[in-house]
N, C-alpha and C positions, 0 to 999 in steps of 0.2 A: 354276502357269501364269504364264508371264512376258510381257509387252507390252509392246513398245518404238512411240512413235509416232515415226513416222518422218516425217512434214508433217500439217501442224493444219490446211489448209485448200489445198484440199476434203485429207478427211483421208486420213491411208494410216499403217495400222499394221501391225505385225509381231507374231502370237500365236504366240510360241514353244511348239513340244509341245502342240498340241494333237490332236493325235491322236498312238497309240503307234508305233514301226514295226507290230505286230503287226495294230493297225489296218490300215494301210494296207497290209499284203501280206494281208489279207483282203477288201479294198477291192478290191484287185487281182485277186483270185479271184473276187470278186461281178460284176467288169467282163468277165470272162473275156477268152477266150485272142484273142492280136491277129487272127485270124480273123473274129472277130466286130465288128471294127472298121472302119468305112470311110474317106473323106476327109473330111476336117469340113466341114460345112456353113460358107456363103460366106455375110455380108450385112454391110449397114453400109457398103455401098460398097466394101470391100474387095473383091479378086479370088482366083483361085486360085493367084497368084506370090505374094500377101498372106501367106497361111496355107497352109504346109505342115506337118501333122500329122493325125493319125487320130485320130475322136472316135467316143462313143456316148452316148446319153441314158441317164440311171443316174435312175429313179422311186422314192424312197423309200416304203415299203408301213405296213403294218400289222403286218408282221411284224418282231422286236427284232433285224433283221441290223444288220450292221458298218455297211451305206449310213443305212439310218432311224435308227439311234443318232449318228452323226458328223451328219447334217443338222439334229436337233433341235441338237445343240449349236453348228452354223454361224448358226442363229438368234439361242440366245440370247447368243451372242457380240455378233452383228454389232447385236442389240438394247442391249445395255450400253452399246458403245463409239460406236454413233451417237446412239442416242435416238431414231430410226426406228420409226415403228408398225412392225413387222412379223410376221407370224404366216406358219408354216409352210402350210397350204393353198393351195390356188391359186398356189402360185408356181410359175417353171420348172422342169425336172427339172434333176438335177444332171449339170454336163458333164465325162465321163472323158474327158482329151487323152492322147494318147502322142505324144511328141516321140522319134525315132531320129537317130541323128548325122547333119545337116546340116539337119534338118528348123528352123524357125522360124514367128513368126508377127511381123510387118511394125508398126509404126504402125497401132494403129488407138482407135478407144473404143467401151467396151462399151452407154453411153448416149448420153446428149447432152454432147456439150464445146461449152462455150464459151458456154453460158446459164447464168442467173440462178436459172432453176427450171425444170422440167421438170411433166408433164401428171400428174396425180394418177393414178395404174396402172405410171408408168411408173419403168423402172430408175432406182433412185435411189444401188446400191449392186452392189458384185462382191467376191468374196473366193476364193480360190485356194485348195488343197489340197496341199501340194507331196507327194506319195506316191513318188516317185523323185527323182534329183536325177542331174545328168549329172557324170561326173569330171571336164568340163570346157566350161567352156561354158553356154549354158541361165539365162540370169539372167534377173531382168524388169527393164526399163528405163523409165523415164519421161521420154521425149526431151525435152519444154520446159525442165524444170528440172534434168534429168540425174539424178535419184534413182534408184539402182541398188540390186535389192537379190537377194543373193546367198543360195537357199535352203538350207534344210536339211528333212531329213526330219521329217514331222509338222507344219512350221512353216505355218500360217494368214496368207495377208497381205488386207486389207481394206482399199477403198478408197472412197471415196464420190464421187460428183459433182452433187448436188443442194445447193446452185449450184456452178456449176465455170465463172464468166465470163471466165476465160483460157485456158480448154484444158489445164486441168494434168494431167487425169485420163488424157487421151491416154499410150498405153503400149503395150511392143514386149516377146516374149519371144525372145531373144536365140538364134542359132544356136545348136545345140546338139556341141559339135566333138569328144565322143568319150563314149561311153557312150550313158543312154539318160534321160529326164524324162516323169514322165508324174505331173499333176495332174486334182483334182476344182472343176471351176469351178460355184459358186454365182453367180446373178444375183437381185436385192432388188428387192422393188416394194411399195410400202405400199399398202395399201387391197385388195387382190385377195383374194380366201373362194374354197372350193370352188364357192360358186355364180357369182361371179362372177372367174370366175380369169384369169391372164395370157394366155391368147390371147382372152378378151373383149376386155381394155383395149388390149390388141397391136391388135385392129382399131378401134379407138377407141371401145369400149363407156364408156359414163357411167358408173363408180363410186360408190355410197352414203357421203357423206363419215361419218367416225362420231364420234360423239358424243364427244370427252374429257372424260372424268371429272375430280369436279373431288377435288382431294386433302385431305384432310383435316387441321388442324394438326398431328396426333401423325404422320401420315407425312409432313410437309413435313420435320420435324423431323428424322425418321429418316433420311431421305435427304441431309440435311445433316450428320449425325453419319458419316453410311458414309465 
């Protein structure tokens, strides 16, 4: 598995191949048929000229399908390359987009832009799924500093904005001008468990901060060798 970072702060990288095609046209089959899709849901100040594409919440289970396998490893990806407490429970479900030709989604951001830090529950990170890809068209864009990045199937891109004090994290996915794109969007929030999970903190529940352990010199050691 290959990683290109593509900005160190706030950061945004590119996980080539992280899921197979065969993955995600099973992904695709777990998301079912675009019947079962609706308009995506609208927040964040955005409106419905914002975002045009079809979504559905995708709940990783207990059972070993293509969705609960591909999300533990959105974790411990997004774990490595931040350094981010974060644990699969209590977080959002995973969001299936289907983009068709002309469809897009506008400027917008998935947390807070433009602070320092953000509320401990809250979105501290996003990473994308690209599961289709358009023949033309369909890129993600990141207006302030113009970083564009041009998917492929399987490809992971990961993004953080805890801090984000210029708004960099702000970002556009691009008209989609022939074929068809359709991604798995993950949303991060440290501190959330099944008991107290993302819509506690969503309505401003107090989170348990927890305890970091303290490391011991023969893993201080190891993790300097890695």
């Amino acid at each position: 598995m290959r990683a290109d970072v593509l900005r160190r702060t706030p950061l945004v990288v590119a996980v080539h191949s992280l899921a197979t095609p065969e993955e995600c046209a099973q992904l695709q089959g777990e998301a079912g048929d675009l019947s079962s899709l609706g308009r995506a849901h609208v927040s964040g100040g955005t409106t419905s000229r914002d975002r045009r594409t079809l979504s559905k919440n995708l709940y990783p289970g207990e059972t070993n399908d293509t969705l609960t396998r591909l999300a533990a490893r959105f974790f411990e990806t997004a774990r490595q390359l931040t350094g981010y407490e974060l644990d699969g429970e209590g977080q959002e479900p995973v969001n299936w987009l289907y983009y068709k030709s002309g469809y897009e989604y506008r400027p917008h951001c998935d947390g807070a832009c433009g602070t320092r830090s953000v509320n401990y529950g809250s979105r501290v990170a996003s990473s994308l799924l690209y599961c289709a890809v358009a023949d033309d068209g369909g890129g993600t864009v990141f207006p302030p500093d113009g970083l564009k990045i041009e998917p492929t199937v399987g490809m992971l891109l990961l993004f953080t904005y805890n801090p984000d004090p210029d708004g960099l994290s702000r970002h556009a996915a691009c008209p989609v001008l022939r074929g068809e794109k359709m991604t798995a969007t993950q949303w991060y929030r440290e501190g959330v468990t099944a008991k107290h999970d993302w819509e506690f903190a969503a309505k401003g529940g107090r989170l348990p901060r927890r305890k970091k352990q303290r490391s011991s010199p023969r893993r201080k050691r190891e993790r300097q060798e890695v």
